[in-house]
Each structure stands twice: as structure tokens, then as C-alpha cells.
VOGUKOL-903504 format. One line per field, with one value per residue: residue number from 1; residue in three letters; x, y, z of N, C-alpha, C in turn. Coordinates in nm, 3 decimals, padded with zeros to 5 digits. Each point is the difference from the previous one (the first is absolute). Layout:
<sites>
k (NUM,...) $
r (ALA,...) $
n.xx (X,...) $
n.yy (Y,...) $
n.zz (Z,...) $
ca.xx (X,...) $
ca.yy (Y,...) $
ca.zz (Z,...) $
c.xx (X,...) $
c.yy (Y,...) $
c.zz (Z,...) $
</sites>
This chain:
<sites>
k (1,2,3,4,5,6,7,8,9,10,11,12,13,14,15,16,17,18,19,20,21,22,23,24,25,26,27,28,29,30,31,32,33,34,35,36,37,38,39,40,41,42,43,44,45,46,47,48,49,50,51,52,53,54,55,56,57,58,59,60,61,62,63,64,65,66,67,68,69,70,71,72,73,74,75,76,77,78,79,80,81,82,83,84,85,86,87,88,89,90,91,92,93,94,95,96,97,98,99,100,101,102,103,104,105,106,107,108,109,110,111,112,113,114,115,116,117,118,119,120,121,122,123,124,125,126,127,128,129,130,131,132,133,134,135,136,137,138,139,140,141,142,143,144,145,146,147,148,149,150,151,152,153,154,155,156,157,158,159,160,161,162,163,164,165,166,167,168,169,170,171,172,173,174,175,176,177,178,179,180,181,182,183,184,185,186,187,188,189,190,191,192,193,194,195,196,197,198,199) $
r (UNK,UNK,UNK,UNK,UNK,UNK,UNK,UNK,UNK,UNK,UNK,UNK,UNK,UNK,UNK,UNK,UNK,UNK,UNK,UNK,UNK,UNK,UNK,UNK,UNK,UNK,UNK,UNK,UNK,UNK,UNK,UNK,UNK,UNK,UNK,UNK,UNK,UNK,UNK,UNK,UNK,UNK,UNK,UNK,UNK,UNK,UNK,UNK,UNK,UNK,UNK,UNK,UNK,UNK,UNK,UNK,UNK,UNK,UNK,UNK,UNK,UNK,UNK,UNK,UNK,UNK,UNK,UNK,UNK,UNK,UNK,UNK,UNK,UNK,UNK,UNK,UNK,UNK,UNK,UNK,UNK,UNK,UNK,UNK,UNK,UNK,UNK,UNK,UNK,UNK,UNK,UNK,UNK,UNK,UNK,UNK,UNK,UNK,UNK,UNK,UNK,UNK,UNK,UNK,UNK,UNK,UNK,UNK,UNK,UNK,UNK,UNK,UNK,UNK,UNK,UNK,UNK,UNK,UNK,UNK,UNK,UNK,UNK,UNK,UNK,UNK,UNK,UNK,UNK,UNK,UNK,UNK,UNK,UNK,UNK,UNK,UNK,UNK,UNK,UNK,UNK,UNK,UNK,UNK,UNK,UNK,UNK,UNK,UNK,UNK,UNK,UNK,UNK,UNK,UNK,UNK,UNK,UNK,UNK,UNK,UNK,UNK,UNK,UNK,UNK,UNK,UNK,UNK,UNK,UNK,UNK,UNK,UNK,UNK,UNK,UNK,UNK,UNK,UNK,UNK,UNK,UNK,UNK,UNK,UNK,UNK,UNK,UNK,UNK,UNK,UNK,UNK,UNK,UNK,UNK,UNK,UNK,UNK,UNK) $
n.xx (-00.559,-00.038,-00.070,00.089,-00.111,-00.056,00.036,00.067,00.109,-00.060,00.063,-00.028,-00.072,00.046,-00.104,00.031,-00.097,00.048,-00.081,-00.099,-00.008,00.122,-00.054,00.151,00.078,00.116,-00.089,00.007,00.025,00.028,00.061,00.009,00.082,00.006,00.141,-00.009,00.125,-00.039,00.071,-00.049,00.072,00.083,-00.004,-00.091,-00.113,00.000,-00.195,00.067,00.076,00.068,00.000,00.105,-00.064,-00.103,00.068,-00.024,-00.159,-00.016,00.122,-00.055,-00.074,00.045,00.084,-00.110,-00.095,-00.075,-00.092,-00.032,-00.062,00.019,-00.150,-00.018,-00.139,-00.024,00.004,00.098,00.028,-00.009,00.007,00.088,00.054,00.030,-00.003,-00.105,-00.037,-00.009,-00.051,-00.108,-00.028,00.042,-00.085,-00.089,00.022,-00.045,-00.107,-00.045,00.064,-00.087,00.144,-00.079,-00.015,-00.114,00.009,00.012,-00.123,00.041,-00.170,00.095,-00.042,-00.134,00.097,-00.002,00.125,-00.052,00.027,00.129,-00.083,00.063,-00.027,-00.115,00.030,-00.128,00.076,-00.055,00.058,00.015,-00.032,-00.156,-00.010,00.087,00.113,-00.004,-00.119,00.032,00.068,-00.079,-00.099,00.090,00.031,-00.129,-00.047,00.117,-00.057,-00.111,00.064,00.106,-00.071,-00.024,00.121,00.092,-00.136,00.031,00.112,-00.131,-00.106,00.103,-00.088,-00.007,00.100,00.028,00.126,-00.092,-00.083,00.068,-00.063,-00.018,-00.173,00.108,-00.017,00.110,-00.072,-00.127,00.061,00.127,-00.113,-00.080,00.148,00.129,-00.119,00.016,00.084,00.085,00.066,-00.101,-00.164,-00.031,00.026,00.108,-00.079,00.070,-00.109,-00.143,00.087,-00.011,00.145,00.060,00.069,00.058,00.124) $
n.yy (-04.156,00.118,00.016,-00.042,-00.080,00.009,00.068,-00.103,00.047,00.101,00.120,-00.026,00.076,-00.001,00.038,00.103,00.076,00.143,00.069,-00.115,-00.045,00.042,00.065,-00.011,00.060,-00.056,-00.084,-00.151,-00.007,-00.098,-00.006,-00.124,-00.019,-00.145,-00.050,-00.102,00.021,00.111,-00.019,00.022,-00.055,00.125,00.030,00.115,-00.004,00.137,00.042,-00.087,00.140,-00.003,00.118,-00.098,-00.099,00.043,00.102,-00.106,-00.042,00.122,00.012,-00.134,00.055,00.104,-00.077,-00.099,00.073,-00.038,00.047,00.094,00.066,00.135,00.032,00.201,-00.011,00.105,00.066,00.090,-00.104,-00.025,00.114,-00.048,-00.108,00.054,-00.114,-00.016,00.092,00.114,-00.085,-00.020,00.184,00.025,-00.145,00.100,00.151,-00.034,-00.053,00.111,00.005,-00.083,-00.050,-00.077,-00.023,00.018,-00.069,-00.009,00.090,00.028,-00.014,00.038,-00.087,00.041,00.135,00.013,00.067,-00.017,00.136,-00.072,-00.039,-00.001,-00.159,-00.005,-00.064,-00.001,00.008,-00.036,00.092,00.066,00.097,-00.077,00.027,00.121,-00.079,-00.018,-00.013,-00.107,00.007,00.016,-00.091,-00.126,-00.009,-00.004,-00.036,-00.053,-00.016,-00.075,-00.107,00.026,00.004,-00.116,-00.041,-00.019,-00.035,-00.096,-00.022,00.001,-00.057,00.076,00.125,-00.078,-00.002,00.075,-00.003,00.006,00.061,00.050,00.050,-00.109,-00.009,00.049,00.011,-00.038,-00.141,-00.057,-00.007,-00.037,-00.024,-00.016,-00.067,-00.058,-00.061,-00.005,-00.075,00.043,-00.080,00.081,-00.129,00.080,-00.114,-00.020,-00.074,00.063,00.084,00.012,00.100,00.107,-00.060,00.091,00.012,-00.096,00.138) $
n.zz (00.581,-00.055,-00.112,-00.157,-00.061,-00.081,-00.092,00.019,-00.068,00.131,-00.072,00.095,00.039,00.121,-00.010,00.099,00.037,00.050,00.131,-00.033,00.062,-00.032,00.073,00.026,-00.122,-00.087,-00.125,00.019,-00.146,-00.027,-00.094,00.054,-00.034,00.097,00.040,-00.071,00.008,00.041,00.154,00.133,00.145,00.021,-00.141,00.030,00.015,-00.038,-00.026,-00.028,-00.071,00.074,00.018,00.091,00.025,-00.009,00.105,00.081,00.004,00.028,00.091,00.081,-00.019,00.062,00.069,00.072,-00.008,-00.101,00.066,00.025,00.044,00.041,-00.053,-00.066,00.075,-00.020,00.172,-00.090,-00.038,00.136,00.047,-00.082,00.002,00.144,00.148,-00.068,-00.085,00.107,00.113,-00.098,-00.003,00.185,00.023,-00.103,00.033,00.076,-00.091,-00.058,00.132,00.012,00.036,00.087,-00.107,00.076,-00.019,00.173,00.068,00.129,-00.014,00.137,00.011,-00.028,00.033,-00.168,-00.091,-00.078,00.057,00.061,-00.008,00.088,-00.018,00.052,00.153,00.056,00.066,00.081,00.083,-00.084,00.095,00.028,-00.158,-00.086,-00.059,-00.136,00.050,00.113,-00.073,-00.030,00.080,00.010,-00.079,-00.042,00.140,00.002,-00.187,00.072,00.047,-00.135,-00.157,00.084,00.032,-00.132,-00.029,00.135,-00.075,-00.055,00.001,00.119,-00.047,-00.088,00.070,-00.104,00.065,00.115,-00.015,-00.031,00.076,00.119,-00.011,00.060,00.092,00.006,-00.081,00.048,00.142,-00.072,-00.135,00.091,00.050,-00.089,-00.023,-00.175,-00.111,-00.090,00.053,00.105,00.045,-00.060,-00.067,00.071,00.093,-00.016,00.023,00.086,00.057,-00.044,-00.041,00.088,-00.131,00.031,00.032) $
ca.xx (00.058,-00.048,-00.018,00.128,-00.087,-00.129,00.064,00.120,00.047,-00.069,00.005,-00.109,00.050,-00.099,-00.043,-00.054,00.019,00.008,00.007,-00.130,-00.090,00.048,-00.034,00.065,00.118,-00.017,00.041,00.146,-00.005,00.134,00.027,00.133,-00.002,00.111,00.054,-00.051,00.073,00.007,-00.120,00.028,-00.102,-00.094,-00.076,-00.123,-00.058,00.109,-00.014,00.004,00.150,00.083,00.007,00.130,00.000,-00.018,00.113,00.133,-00.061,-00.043,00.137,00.060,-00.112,00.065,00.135,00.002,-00.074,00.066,-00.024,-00.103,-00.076,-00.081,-00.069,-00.109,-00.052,-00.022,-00.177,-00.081,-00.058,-00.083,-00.093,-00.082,-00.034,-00.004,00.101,-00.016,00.081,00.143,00.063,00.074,00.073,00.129,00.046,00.044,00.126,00.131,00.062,00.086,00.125,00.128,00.080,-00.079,-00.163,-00.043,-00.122,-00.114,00.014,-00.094,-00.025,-00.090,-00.179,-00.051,-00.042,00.104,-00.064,00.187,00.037,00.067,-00.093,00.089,-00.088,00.027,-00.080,00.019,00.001,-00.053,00.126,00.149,00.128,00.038,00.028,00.059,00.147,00.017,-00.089,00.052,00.144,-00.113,-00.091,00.122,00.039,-00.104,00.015,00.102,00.006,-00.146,00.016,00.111,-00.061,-00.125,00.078,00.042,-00.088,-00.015,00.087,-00.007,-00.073,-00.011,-00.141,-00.110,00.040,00.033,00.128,-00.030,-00.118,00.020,-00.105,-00.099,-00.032,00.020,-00.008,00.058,00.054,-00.139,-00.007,00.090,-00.053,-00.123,00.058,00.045,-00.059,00.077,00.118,-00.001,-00.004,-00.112,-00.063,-00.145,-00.106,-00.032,-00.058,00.112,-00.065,-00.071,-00.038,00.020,00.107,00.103,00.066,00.150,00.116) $
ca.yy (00.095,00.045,-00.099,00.086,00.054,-00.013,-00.120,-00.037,00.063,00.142,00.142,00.050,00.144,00.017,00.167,00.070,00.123,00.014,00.129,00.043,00.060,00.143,00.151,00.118,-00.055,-00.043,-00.152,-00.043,-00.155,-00.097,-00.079,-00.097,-00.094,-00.062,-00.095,-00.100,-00.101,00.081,-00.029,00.072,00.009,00.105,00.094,-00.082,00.120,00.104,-00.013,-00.069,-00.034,00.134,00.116,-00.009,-00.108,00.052,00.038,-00.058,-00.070,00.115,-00.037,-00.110,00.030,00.166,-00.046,-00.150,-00.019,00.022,00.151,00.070,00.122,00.063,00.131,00.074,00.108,00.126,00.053,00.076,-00.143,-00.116,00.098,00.024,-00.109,-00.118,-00.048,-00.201,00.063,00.002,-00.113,-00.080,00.065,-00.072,-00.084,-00.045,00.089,-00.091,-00.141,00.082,00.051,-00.117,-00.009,-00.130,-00.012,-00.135,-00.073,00.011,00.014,-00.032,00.161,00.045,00.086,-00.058,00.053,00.041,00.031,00.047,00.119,-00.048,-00.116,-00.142,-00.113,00.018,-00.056,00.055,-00.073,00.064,-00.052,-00.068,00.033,-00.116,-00.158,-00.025,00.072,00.143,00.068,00.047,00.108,00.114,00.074,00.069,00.127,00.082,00.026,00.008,00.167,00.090,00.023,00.037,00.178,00.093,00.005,00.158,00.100,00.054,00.080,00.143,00.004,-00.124,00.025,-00.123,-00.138,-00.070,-00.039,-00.131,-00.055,00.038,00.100,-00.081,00.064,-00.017,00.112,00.156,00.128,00.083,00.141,00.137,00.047,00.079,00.129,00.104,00.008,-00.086,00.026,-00.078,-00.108,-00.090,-00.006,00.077,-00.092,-00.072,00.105,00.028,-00.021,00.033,00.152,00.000,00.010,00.034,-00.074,00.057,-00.050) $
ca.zz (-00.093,-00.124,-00.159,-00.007,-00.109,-00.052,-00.128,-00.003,-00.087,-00.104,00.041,00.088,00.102,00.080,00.024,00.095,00.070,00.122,00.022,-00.072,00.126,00.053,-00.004,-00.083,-00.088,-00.143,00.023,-00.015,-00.036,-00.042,-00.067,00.049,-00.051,00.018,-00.086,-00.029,00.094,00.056,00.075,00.121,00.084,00.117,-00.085,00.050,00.019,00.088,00.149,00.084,00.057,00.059,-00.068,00.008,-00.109,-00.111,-00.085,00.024,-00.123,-00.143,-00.084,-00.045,-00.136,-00.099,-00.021,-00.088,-00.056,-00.140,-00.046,00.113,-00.006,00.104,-00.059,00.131,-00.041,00.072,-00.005,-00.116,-00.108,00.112,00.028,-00.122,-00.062,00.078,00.062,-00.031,-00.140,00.043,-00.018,-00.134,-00.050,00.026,-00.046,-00.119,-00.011,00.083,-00.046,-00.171,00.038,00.038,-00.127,-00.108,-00.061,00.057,-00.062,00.037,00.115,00.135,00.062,00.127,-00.020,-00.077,-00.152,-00.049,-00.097,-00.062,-00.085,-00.153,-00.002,00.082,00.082,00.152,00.132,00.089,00.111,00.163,00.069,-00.092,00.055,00.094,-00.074,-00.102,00.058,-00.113,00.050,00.128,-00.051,-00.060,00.123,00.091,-00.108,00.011,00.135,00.076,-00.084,00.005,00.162,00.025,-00.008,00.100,00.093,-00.075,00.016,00.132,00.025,-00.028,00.062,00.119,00.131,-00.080,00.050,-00.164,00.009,00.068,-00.040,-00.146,-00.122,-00.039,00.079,00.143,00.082,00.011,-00.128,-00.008,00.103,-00.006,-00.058,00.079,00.037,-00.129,-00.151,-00.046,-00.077,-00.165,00.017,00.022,-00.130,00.049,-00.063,00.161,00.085,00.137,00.104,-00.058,-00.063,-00.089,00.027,-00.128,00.033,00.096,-00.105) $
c.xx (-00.101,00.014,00.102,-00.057,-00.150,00.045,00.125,00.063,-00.049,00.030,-00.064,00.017,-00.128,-00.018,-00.104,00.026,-00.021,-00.112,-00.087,-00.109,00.053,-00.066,00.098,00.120,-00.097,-00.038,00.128,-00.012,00.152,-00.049,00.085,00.044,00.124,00.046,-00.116,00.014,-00.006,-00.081,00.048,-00.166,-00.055,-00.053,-00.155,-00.084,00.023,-00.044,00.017,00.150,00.027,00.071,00.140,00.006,-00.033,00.128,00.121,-00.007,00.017,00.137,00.013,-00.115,00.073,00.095,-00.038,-00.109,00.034,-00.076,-00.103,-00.021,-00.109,-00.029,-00.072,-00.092,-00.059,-00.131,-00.087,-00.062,-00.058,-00.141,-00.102,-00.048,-00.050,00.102,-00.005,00.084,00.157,00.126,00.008,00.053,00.174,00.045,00.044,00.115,00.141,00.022,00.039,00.110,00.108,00.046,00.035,-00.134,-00.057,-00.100,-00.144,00.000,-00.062,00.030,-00.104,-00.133,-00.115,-00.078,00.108,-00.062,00.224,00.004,00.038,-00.086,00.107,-00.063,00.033,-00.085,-00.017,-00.013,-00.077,00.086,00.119,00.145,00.060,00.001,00.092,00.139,-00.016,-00.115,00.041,00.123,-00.036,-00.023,00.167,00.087,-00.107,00.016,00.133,00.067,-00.071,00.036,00.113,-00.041,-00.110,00.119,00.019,-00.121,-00.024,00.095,-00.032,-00.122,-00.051,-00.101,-00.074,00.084,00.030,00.073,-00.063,-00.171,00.007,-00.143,-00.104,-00.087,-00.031,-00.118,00.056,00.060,-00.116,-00.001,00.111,-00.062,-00.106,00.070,00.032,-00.037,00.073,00.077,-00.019,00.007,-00.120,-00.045,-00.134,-00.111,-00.070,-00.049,00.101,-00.057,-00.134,-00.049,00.089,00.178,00.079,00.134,00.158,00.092,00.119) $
c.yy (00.029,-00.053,00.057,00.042,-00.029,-00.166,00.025,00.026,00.101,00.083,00.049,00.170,-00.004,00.137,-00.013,00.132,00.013,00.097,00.020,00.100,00.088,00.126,00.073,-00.091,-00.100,-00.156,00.015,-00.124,-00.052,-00.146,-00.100,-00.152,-00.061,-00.115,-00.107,-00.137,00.111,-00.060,00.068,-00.027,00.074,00.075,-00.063,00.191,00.075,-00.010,-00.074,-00.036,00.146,00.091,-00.003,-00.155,00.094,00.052,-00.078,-00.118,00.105,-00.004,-00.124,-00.012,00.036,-00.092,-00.097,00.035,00.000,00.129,00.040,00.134,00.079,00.089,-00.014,00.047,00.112,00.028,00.009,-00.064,-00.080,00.104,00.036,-00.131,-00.121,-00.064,-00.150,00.032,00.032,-00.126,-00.052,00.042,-00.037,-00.055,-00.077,00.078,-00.118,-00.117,00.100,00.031,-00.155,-00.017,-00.118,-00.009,-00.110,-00.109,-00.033,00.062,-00.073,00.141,-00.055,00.066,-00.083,00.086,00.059,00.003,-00.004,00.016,-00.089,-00.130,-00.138,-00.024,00.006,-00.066,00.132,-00.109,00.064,-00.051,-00.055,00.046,-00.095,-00.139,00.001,00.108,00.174,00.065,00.059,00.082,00.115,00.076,00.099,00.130,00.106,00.066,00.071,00.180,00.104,00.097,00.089,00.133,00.050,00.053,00.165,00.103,00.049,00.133,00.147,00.002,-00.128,00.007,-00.147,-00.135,-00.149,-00.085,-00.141,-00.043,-00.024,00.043,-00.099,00.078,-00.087,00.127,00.094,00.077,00.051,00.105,00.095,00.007,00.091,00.133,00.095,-00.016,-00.110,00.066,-00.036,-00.160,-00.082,-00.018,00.071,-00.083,-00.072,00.046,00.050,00.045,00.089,00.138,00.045,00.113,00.126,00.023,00.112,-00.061,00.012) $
c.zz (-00.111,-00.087,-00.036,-00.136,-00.018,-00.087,-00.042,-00.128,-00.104,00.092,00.118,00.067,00.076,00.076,00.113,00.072,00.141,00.027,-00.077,00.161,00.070,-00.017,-00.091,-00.029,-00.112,00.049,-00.032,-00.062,-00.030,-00.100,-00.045,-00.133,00.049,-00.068,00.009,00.160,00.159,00.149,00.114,00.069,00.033,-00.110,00.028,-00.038,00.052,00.143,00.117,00.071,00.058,-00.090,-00.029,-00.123,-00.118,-00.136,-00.029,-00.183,-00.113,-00.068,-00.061,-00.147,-00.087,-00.084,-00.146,-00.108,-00.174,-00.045,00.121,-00.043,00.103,-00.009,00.159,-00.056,00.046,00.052,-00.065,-00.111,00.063,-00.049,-00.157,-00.062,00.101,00.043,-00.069,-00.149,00.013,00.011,-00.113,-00.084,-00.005,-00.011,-00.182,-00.010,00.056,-00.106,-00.100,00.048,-00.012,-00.128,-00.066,-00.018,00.080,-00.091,00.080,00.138,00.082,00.099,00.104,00.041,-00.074,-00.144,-00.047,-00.132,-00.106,-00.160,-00.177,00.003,00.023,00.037,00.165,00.072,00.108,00.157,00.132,00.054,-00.048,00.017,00.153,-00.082,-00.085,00.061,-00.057,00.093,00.105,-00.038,-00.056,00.095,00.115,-00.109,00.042,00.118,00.008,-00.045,00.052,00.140,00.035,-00.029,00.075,00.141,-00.030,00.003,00.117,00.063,-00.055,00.065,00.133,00.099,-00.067,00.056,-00.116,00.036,00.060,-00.092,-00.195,-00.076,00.049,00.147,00.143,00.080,00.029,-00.159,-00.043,00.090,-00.103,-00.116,00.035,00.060,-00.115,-00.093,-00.061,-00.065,-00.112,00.054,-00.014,-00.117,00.010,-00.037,00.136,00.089,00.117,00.128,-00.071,-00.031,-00.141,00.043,-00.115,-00.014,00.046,-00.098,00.107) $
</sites>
């Protein structure tokens, strides 16, 4: 089972994003803080659970947690500031949303930066070591995955619904075919001629 903290009687939120290496749609970060006494086996790194565990955990989160939070962010800000910025972008928006003040984070990854100057760890692999992390990483995913579902439905020639924006092959062939969309990120290389774009 996962750590249930860093240090034992402090505020902790553990932050991670989704859908950083996606060709098209927003990151997706989440910001988690659970009870103190809080434990569950199967919360583990998203990737590593079924798309059906996944949701089945994102309620039992939703439910217990003492505050959470799930910012996006848009093509259009990946594309201007970057995908490594983006994410921490998200991820500080997600801890100003929770509706408890955290006293410290643990952030997934090994860079970060925070906005309101909160003392913070960054962990490698901390969504396979710390509970709030791995609840993060499943919030993140499970949101990311749900508005990449809804975006397919308008646009279903890109196969969103099953790959979610990440570049598969065939979401590099139906780009080569129709160009791209506001979705994509033009910062990325989506394939190598130069694309335009489709609405």
C-alpha cells in the first residue's frame, strides 16, 4: 500500500497531471488532500489501473477526500508558455482552488515551482509512492479522459474517445488526413509538414 503521508500531522495535497504528451486537448492537473487516517489498497498510479478502476476510485476520492481540485489547461497556453510550465501552471491553479489551505505539497515529477511560495517535495514516481499523489494522478486522468470523450463527439474522424489526444497512429494518419483543430497543440510536432487548420 502507498505512504498515507510525507510527515505525519501536516496538511499535505498531493498534485499531479495528466495528458502532458498529448498532441491535442488541455493538461489536466488535480490537487488532493486526504484524511489523515485515510487508506485503500487499490489507489495506486493511474497508469497502472483500468480505465473502469479508475472511475470506480475517482468517486471513492470525490466522496472522502477533505478538499480536491481539477484545473485544465488549454492548447492555447501549452503553446505559449510550454507543456513543463503548463503543468505547474495547473497544478498551482488546483492547490488555489482547494478549500483547504495546504501547508505542504507533494508534487509528481521532479520540477516545480509554487506560485504562493508553499513549502514543497518533488517526488519521481510519486504517484507510485504517496496516496494524495496517486489520487491526484486518478482525478487528473479520469477528468482528462472524460473531456477528451466529449471532444470526440464533435470531432470523431481523430479517434479521441479511445486514444485521448495521445499520438497513436492513427491520430497522426487522421491529422495528415484533416489537418488539425483548435484542440491540437501546434507547439508539437504532429506530423512533419506544415498543417492547417480544420474546424
Amino acid at each position: 500500500m502507498l505512504k498515507p503521508y510525507m510527515q505525519k500531522g501536516r496538511t499535505e495535497a498531493g498534485c499531479d497531471e495528466a495528458g502532458r504528451g498529448c498532441l491535442a486537448g488541455p493538461v489536466c492537473a488535480a490537487a488532493v488532500i486526504l484524511p489523515p487516517d485515510f487508506t485503500n489498497e487499490d489507489i495506486n498510479d493511474s497508469k497502472q489501473l483500468s480505465a473502469r478502476k479508475r472511475q470506480q476510485l475517482r468517486m471513492l476520492i470525490e466522496e472522502n477526500a477533505l478538499a480536491w481540485a481539477v484545473v485544465m489547461i488549454p492548447p492555447q497556453i501549452i503553446d505559449k508558455i510550454n507543456i513543463l510550465q503548463a503543468s505547474v501552471l495547473g497544478m498551482n491553479r488546483a492547490v488555489e482552488q482547494l478549500k483547504i489551505q495546504p501547508e505542504y505539497l507533494l508534487i509528481d515529477g521532479n520540477k516545480f515551482q509554487s506560485h504562493r511560495h508553499l513549502p514543497y517535495s518533488c517526488v519521481v514516481k510519486g504517484d507510485a509512492t504517496y496516496l494524495s499523489i496517486a489520487a491526484a494522478s486518478i482525478l487528473a486522468k479520469t477528468h482528462r479522459d472524460e473531456y477528451m470523450e466529449h471532444l470526440a463527439l464533435e470531432f470523431p474522424q481523430y479517434g479521441w474517445d479511445n486514444n485521448k489526444g495521445y499520438p497513436t497512429a492513427a491520430h497522426r494518419q487522421a491529422i495528415q488526413q484533416y489537418g488539425i483543430t483548435v484542440h491540437h497543440r501546434k507547439s508539437f510536432t504532429l506530423i512533419p509538414q506544415q498543417l492547417k487548420l480544420s474546424f
